[in-house]
C-alpha positions in Angstrom: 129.5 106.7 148.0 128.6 110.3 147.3 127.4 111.3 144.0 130.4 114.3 143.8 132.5 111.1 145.0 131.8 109.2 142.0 132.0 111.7 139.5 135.2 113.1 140.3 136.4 109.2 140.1 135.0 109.2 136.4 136.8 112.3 136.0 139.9 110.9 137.0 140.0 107.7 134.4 138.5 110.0 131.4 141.7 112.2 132.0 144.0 109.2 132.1 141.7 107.5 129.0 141.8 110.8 127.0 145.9 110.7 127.1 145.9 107.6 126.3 143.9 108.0 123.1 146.1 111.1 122.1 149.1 108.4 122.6 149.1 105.2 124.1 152.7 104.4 124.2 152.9 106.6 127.1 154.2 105.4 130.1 152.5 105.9 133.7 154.7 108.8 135.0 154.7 110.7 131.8 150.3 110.3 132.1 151.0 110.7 135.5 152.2 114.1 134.9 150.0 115.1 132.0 146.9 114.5 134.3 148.5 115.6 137.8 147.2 112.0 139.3 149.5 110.2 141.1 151.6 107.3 139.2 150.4 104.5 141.5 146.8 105.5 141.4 147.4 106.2 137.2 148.8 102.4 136.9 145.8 101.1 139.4 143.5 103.0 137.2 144.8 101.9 134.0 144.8 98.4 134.8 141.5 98.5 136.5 140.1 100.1 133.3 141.6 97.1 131.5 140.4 94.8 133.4 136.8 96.0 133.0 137.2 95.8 129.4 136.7 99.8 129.1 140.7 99.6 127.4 140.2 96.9 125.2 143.6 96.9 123.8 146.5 99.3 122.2 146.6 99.3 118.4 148.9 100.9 115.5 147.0 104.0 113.7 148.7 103.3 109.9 148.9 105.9 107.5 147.8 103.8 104.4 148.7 106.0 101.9 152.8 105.7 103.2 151.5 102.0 102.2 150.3 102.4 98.6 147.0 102.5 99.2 146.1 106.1 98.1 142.2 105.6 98.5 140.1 105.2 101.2 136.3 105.3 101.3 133.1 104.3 102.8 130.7 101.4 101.0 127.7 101.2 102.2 126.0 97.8 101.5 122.6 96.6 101.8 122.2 92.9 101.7 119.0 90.9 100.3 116.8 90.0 102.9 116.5 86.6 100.8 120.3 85.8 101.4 120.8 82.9 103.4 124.0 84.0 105.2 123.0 86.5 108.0 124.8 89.8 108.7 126.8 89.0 111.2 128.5 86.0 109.5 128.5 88.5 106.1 130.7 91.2 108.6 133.1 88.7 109.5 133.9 87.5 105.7 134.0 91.3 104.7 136.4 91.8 107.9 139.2 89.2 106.7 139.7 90.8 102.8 142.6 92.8 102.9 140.9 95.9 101.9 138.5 96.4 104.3 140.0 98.2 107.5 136.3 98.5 109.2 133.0 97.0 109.5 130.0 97.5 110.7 126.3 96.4 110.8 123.8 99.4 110.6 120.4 100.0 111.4 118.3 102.1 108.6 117.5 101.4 105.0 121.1 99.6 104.7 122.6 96.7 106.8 126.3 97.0 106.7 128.7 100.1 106.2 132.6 99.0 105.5 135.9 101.0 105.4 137.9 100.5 102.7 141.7 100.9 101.1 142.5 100.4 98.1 145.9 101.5 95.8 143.7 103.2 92.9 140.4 103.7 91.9 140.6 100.5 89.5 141.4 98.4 92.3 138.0 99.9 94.2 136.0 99.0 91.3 137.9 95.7 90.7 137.1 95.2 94.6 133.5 95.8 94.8 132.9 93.8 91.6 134.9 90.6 92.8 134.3 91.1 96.3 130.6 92.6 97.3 128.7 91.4 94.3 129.0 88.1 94.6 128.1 88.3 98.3 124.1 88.5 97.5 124.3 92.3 97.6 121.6 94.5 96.8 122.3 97.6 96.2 126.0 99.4 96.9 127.1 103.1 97.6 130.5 104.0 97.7 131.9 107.4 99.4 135.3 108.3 98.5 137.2 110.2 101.1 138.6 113.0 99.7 140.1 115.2 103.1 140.3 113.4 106.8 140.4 115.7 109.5 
């Protein structure tokens, strides 16, 4: 297969991928139309893309403050290398609090970088103390998202 060949196949599922992400409860002959494929190849593609784990899955994007939760912000944590849990099993605790929406483990000066939401700033606070402390946590910064974009 030709090197043009391939590239204009990538093309193809980025078009169908990049619809998607704008909203994923389209259906095949509405992305069929936004991309001018063809709504058997768009379905093929789709489910071929699924299949090879490049769609993972279709989620919900929630609007937390609608939900009370009016602040949002980044913490990022660096755990002591003397802790006897290791990151990954660290990630998968932090993952399961209510607050956190996101986490990840970080190369750098800092291990792990969380997403958080919260209803107020006391709850933050309350958070971090009851919640990261206690977790053999080193040091803590916390960014407070003021604007998304």
């Amino acid at each position: 297969m030709g090197q043009e060949k391939i590239h204009k196949l990538l093309d193809k599922d980025m078009k169908i991928v990049d619809v998607l992400q704008e909203n994923a409860r389209l259906g095949v002959k509405q992305i069929a139309r936004k991309t001018d494929i063809p709504i058997t190849t768009v379905f093929n593609r789709i489910k071929n893309l699924e299949k090879r784990g490049i769609i993972k899955g279709y989620v919900a994007v929630i609007d937390n403050k609608k939900l009370g939760k009016e602040i949002e912000a980044f913490i990022i944590i660096n755990i002591a290398y003397t802790s006897i849990l290791n990151l990954d099993t660290i990630c998968r605790d932090l993952i399961s609090l209510e607050e956190v929406d996101e986490c990840y483990e970080i190369s750098g000066a800092t291990n792990i970088l969380i997403k958080v939401s919260t209803q107020d700033i006391d709850s933050l606070n309350e958070f971090i103390i009851q919640n990261l402390k206690k977790r053999g946590v080193e040091n803590i910064s916390t960014y407070i998202i003021i604007k998304k974009i």
